[in-house]
TORKE-602203 format. One record per residue (C-alpha): residue number from 1; residue in one letter; x, y, z. Coordinates in steps of 0.5 Angstrom, whole numbers, plus 500, padded with zeros to 3 digits. Example, Ala and Ser with C-alpha at 12.3 -4.5 7.8 and 13.67 -1.06 7.14 Angstrom:
residues 2
(node 1,"A",(525,491,516))
(node 2,"S",(527,498,514))
//
This chain:
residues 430
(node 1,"X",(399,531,427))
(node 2,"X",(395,536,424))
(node 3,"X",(397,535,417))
(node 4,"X",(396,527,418))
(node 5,"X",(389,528,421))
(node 6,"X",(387,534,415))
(node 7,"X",(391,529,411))
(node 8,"X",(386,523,413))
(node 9,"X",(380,529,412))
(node 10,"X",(382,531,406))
(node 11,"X",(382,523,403))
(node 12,"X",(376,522,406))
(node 13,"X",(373,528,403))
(node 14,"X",(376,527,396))
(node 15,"X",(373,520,396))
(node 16,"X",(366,523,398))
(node 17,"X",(367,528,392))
(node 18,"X",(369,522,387))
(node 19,"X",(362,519,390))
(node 20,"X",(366,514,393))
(node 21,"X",(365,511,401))
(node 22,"X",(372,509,406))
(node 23,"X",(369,503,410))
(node 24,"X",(375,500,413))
(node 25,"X",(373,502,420))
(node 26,"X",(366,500,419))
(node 27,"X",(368,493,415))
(node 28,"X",(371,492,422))
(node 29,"X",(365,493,426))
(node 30,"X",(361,489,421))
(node 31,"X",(365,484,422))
(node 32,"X",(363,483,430))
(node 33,"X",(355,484,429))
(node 34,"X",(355,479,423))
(node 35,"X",(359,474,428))
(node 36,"X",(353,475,433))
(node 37,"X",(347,475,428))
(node 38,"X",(352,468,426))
(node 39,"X",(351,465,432))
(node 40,"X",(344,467,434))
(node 41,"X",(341,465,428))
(node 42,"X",(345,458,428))
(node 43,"X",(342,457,436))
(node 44,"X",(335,459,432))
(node 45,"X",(337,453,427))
(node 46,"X",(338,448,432))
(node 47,"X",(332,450,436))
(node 48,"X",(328,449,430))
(node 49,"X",(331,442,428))
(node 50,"X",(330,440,435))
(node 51,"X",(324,442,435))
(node 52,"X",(322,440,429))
(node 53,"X",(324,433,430))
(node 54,"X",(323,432,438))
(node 55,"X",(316,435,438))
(node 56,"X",(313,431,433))
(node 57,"X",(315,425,437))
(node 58,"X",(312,428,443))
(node 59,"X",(306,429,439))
(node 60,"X",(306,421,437))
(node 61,"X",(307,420,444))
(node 62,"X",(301,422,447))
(node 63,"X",(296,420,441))
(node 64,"X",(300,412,442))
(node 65,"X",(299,413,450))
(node 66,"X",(291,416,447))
(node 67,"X",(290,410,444))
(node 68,"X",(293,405,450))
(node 69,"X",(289,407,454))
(node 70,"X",(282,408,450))
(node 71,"X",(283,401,448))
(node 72,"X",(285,399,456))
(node 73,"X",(279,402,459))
(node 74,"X",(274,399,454))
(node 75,"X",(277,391,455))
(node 76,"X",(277,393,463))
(node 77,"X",(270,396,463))
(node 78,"X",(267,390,459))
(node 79,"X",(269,385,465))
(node 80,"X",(266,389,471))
(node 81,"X",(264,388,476))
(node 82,"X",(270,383,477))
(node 83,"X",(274,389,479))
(node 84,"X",(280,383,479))
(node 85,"X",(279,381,472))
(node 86,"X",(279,390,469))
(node 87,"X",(285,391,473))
(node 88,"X",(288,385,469))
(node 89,"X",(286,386,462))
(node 90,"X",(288,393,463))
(node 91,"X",(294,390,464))
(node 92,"X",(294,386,459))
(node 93,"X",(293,391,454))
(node 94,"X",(299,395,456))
(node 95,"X",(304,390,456))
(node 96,"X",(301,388,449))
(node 97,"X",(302,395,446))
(node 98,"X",(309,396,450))
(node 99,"X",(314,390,448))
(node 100,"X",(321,391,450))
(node 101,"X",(324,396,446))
(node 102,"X",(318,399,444))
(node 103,"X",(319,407,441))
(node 104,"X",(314,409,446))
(node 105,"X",(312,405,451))
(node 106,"X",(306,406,455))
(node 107,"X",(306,405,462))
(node 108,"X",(299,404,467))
(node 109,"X",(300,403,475))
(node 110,"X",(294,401,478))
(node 111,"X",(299,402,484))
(node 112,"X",(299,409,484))
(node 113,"X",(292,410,483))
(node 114,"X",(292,409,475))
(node 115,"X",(285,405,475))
(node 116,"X",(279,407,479))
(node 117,"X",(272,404,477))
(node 118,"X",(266,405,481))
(node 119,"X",(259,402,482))
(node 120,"X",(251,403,481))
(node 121,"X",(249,409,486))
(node 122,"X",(255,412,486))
(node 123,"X",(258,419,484))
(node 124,"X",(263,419,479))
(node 125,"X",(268,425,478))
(node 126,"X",(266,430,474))
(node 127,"X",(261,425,471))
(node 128,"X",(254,423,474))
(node 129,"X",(251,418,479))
(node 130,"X",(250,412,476))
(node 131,"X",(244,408,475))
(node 132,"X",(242,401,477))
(node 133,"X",(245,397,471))
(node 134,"X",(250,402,470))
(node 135,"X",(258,401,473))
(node 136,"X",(265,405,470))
(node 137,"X",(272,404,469))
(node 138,"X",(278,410,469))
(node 139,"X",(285,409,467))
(node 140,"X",(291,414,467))
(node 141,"X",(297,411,463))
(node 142,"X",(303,415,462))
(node 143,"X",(309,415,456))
(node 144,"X",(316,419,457))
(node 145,"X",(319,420,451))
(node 146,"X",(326,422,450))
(node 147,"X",(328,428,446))
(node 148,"X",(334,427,441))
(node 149,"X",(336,435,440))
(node 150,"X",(333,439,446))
(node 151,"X",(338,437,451))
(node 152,"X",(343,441,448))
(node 153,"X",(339,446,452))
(node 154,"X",(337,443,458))
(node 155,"X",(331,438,457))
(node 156,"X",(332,431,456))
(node 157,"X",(325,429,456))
(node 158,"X",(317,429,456))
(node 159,"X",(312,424,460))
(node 160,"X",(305,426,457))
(node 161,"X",(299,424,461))
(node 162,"X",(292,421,458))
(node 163,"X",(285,419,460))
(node 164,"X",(280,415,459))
(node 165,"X",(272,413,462))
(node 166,"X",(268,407,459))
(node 167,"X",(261,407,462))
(node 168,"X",(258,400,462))
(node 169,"X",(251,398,461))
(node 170,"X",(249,392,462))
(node 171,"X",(241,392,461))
(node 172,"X",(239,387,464))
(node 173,"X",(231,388,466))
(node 174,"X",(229,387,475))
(node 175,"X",(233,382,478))
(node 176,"X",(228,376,480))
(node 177,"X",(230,376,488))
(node 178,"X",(233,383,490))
(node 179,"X",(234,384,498))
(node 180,"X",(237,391,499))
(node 181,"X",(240,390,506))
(node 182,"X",(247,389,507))
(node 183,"X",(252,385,509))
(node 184,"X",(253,390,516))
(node 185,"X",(246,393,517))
(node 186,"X",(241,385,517))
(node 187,"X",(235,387,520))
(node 188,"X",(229,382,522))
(node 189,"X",(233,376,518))
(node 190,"X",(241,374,518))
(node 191,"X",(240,372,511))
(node 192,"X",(238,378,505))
(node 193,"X",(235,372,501))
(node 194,"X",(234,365,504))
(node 195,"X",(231,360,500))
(node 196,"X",(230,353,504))
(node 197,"X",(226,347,501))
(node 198,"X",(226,344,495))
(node 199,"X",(225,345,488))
(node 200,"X",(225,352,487))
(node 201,"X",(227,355,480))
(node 202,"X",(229,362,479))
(node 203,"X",(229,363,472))
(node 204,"X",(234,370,473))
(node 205,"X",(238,372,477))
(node 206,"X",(238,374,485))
(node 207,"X",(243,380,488))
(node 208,"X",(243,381,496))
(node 209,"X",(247,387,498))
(node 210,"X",(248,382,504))
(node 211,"X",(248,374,505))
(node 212,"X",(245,369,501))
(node 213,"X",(244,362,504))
(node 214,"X",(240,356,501))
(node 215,"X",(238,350,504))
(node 216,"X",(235,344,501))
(node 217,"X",(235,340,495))
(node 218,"X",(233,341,488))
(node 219,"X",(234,349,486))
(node 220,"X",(235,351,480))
(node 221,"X",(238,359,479))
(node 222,"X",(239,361,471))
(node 223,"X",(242,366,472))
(node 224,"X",(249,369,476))
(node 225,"X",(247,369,484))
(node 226,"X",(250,376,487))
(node 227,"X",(253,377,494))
(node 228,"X",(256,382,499))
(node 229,"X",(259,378,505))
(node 230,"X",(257,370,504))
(node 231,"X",(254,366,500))
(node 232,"X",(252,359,504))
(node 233,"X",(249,352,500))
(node 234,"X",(247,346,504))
(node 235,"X",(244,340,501))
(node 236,"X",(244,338,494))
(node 237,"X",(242,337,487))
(node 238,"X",(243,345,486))
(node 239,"X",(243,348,480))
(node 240,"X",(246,355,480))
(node 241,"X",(247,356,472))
(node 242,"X",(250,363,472))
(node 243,"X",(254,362,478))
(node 244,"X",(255,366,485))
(node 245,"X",(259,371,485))
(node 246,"X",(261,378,491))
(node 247,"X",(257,383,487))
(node 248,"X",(257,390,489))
(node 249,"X",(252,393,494))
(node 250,"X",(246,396,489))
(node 251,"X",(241,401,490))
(node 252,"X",(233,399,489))
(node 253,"X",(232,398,481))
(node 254,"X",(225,401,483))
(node 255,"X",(223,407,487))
(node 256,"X",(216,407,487))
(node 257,"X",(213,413,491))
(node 258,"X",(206,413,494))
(node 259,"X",(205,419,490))
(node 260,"X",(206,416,484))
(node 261,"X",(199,414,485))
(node 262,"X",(194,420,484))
(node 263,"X",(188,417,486))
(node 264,"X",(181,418,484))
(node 265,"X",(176,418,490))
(node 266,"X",(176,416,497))
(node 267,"X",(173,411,501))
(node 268,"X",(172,408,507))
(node 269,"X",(175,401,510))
(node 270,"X",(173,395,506))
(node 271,"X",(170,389,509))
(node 272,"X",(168,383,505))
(node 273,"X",(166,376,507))
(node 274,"X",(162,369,506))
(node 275,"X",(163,367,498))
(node 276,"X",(163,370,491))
(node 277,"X",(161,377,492))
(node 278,"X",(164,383,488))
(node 279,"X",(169,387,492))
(node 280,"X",(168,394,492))
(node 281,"X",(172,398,488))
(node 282,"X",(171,400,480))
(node 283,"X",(175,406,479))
(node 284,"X",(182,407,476))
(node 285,"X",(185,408,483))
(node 286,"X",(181,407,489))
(node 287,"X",(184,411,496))
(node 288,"X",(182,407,501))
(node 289,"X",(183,410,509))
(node 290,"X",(182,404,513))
(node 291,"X",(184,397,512))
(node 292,"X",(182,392,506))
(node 293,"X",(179,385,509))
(node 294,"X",(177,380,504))
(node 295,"X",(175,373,508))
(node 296,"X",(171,366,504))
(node 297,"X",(171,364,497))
(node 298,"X",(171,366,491))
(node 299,"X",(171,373,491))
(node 300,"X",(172,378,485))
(node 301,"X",(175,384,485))
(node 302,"X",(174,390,480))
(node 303,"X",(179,389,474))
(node 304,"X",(183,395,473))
(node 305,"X",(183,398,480))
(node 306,"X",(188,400,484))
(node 307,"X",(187,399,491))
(node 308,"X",(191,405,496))
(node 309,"X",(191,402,502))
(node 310,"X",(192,406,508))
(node 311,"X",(192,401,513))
(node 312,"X",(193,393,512))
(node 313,"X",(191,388,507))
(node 314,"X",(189,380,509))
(node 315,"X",(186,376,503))
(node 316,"X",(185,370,506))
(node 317,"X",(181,364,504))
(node 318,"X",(181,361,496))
(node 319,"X",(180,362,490))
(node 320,"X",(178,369,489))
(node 321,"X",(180,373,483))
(node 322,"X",(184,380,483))
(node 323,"X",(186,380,475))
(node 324,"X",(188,386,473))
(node 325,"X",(189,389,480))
(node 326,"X",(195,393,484))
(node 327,"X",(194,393,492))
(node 328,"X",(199,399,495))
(node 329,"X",(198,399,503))
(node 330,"X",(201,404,508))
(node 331,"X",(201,397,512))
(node 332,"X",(203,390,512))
(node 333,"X",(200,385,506))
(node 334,"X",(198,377,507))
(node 335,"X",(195,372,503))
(node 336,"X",(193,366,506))
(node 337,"X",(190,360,505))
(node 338,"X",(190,355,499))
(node 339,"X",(189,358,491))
(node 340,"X",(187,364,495))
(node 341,"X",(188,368,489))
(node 342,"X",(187,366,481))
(node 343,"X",(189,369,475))
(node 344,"X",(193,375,479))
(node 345,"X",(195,381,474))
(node 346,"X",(197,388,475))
(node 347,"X",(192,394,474))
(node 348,"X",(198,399,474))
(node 349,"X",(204,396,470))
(node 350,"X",(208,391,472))
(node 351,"X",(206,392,479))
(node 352,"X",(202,388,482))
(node 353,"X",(204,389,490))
(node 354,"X",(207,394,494))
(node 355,"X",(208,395,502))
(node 356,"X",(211,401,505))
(node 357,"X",(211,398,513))
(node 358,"X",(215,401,517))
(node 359,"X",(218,399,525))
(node 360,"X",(215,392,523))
(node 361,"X",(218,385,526))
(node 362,"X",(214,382,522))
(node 363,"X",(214,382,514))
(node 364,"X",(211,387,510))
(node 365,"X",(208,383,505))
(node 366,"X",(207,375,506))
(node 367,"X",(204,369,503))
(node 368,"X",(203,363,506))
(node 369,"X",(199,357,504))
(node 370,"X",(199,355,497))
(node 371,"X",(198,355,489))
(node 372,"X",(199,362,489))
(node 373,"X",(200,365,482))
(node 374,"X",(202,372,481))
(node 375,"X",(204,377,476))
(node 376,"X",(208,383,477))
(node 377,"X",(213,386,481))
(node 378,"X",(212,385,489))
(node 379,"X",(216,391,493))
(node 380,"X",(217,392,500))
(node 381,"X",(222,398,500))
(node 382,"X",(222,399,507))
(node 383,"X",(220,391,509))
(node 384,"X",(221,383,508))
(node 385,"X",(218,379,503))
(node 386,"X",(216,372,505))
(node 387,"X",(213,366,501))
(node 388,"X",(211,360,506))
(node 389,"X",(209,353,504))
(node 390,"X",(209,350,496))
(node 391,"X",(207,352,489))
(node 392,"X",(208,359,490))
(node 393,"X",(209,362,483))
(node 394,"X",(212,370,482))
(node 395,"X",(211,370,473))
(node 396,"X",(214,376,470))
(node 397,"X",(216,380,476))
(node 398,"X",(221,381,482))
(node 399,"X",(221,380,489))
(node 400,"X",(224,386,492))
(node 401,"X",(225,388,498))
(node 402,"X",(229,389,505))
(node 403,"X",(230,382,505))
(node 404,"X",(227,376,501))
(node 405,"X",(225,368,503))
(node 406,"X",(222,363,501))
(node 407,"X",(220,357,505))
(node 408,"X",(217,350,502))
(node 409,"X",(217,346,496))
(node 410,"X",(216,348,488))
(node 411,"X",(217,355,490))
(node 412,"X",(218,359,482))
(node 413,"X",(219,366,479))
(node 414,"X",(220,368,472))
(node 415,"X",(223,374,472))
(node 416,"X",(222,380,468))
(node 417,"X",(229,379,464))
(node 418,"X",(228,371,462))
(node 419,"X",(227,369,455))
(node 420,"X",(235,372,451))
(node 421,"X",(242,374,454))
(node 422,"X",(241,382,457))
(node 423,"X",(243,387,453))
(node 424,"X",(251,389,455))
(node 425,"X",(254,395,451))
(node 426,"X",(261,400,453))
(node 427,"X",(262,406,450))
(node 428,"X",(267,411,452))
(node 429,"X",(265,417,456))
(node 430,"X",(272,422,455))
//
C-alpha cells in the first residue's frame, strides 16, 4: 500500500520535475462545474431571447394602447356635452382600432368606470376647476399581450394600462338668457326662463340650469336652447334654430363683486322730477347712500358715470337719456313707462345694470312698458330679471339672473356672441 502510494507521489513529482501537471482528478471535476455553468448561461440565453423578444411587444403595446386612447378622448371631448354621443365615439374608435384578430387589441369598458367626463364648475382629479366654457373627457384603455418565450418561467402575459384627458373649450361668448336656478331649488318662478307672447327673437343661445318653458307664438332662438329638467313649448310658429337639449348645470359666466367698483366720492340719495333736467352725478363712479329716483320726461344723466346705489332704483316716465351709464344697486331696479330710456350705453364695460337684492319676492331688476333699448349686461346674481310689455330690446349684452322672463310682443336680444360660430378647440391635457 505504501509503495502504490509513494509510487503515485513519486510519478506525480516526476511530472512536476519535467514541468508536466496530472489532471485526471481535476478534469473530472471540471467536467460537473462547466456542466452547471452549460445550464446557467443556456437559462441566461433563454431569458435574453424571451425578453428580447416579449418585451418589445410589450413596449408596442403600451404605445398602441397610447395612441388609442389619445385618439378616443379627443373624438369623445369634441362632442361633450352629449355625455351619450362621447361615450360612443370612444367606442367607435376602439373598435375601429381593434378588429378581430388584431396583434394588440385595446379594450375601453365604460362599464367599469373607463370613461369619466366632467362639466363647468367642477373639480377634476389632479387637474383643476373648470371654467364656464370649459368641460373634460377621461378615458382608461387597457391591452394584454401574450408572451411567446416568458412562459417558460411562469409568466404568460402582460395587460398595460394607459390614460388620457381632452379639455374642451368651447368659446362661446355670455349666453343671451342665463337663469342659474336649478331644476330642484325654483325660487320666486317655477320656470328658470319663461318666454311668453309673440315674437321674441333671441339671436344666441339660452341655458337654465332648470326649466324652460315658451308660450306663444312667433319665437325665434338662433342658437341651441339648454335645459336641466323640462323644456315645454306651447303655440306655434316657433323657431328654435339651434335646437333644445338637457345641458348641465353651469355656474355664472360672470362674477361681478360690489368691489369691483371702487368709487370716487359719495353723495346723498338722488331725487329728480318735472322734465329735461341734468341728473346729478359727473364722476367716474358716484357712490350714492340713499336711493336714486328719477320721474318726468326727458332727463339726462351724465355720460361716463357709474351709479353705486345703496338703496333702489325707479326710472319712470319717458324719454330720458343714460348713454354711457352703469347703475349698481344694493336694491331692486325698475324702469317704467313707454321709451323710458333712450340710447342706453355702459359707462363700465359691457355692463349696463346689476342688482345684488336679496330676500325679495319681487324681481331684482324690471322692465315694464315699452321701447326700451339697452345695451349691455343686465345681471341680477341673487334675484329674477323680468321684461314686461313690447319692443323691448337687450343689444349686445345678456340677461342673467336667478330666473328670467319676458312677457308681450317684439321682445329682442342680441347677445354678445352673434355674428360667426363660437370658437371650439380640444386639446389633451395628459
Amino acid at each position: 500500500m505504501q509503495s502504490e502510494l509513494t509510487l503515485g507521489r513519486c510519478k506525480t513529482e516526476r511530472h512536476a520535475r519535467k514541468g508536466l501537471v496530472c489532471t485526471r482528478s481535476r478534469v473530472r471535476r471540471r467536467r460537473g462545474v462547466v456542466a452547471v455553468y452549460f445550464v446557467l448561461m443556456l437559462v441566461v440565453l433563454l431569458l435574453c431571447v424571451a425578453f428580447a423578444v416579449d418585451m418589445p411587444r410589450v413596449m408596442i403595446s403600451a404605445q398602441r394602447t397610447q395612441d388609442v386612447c389619445d385618439a378616443a378622448v379627443l373624438a369623445g371631448a369634441a362632442v361633450l356635452p352629449d355625455s351619450a354621443a362621447a361615450i360612443q365615439q370612444v367606442q367607435a374608435i376602439a373598435a375601429a382600432n381593434s378588429p378581430e384578430g388584431a396583434k394588440f387589441p385595446v379594450a375601453i369598458d365604460p362599464a367599469q368606470g373607463d370613461v369619466q367626463w366632467y362639466g363647468p364648475g367642477q373639480d377634476v382629479p389632479n387637474y383643476r376647476t373648470l371654467g364656464a366654457d370649459e368641460r373634460v373627457l377621461w378615458v382608461r384603455a387597457s391591452s394584454y399581450t401574450r408572451y411567446f418565450f416568458l412562459p417558460v418561467i411562469g409568466r404568460r402575459g402582460m395587460t398595460v394600462t394607459r390614460q388620457a384627458m381632452a379639455l374642451l373649450t368651447k368659446a362661446s361668448g355670455l349666453a343671451c338668457i342665463f337663469s342659474k336656478d336649478n331644476a330642484e331649488d325654483q325660487k320666486n318662478s317655477e320656470w328658470g326662463v319663461l318666454v311668453t307672447g309673440s315674437g321674441a327673437s333671441i339671436d344666441g343661445r339660452i341655458h337654465a340650469n332648470g326649466k324652460i318653458k315658451f308660450t306663444g307664438s312667433g319665437h325665434t332662438v338662433t342658437k341651441q336652447v339648454e335645459y336641466r329638467g323640462e323644456f315645454r313649448e306651447t303655440g306655434s310658429g316657433n323657431d328654435f334654430q339651434g335646437g333644445y337639449a338637457e345641458g348641465e348645470v353651469e355656474p355664472y359666466p360672470v362674477n361681478y363683486q360690489w368691489s369691483d367698483f371702487p368709487y370716487s366720492y359719495s353723495r346723498g340719495a338722488i331725487k329728480v322730477t318735472g322734465s329735461g333736467k341734468q341728473v346729478p352725478g359727473g364722476a367716474s363712479r358716484v357712490h350714492v347712500t340713499g336711493d336714486l329716483t328719477v320721474s318726468g320726461s326727458g332727463h339726462t344723466f351724465p355720460s361716463g358715470t357709474t351709479y353705486l346705489v345703496d338703496g333702489d332704483v325707479t326710472v319712470n316716465g319717458s324719454g330720458h337719456v343714460l348713454d354711457g351709464i352703469t347703475i349698481i344697486a344694493k336694491g331692486s331696479i325698475d324702469f317704467n313707462g313707454s321709451g323710458c330710456a333712450q340710447d342706453i350705453s355702459p359707462n363700465e364695460p359691457g355692463i349696463f345694470l346689476i342688482s345684488y337684492e336679496e330676500g325679495s319676492n319681487q324681481p331684482s331688476i324690471t322692465f315694464n312698458g315699452s321701447g326700451h333699448n339697452c345695451t349691455g349686461v343686465i345681471f341680477a346674481p341673487t334675484g329674477d330679471i323680468d321684461f314686461n310689455g313690447s319692443g323691448q330690446m337687450v343689444y349686445q349684452g345678456s340677461l342673467i339672473g336667478r330666473s328670467v322672463t319676458a312677457n308681450g310682443s317684439g321682445f329682442t336680444v342680441q347677445g354678445i356672441d352673434t355674428g360667426g360660430e363660437a370658437e371650439t378647440t380640444v386639446q389633451l391635457v395628459w
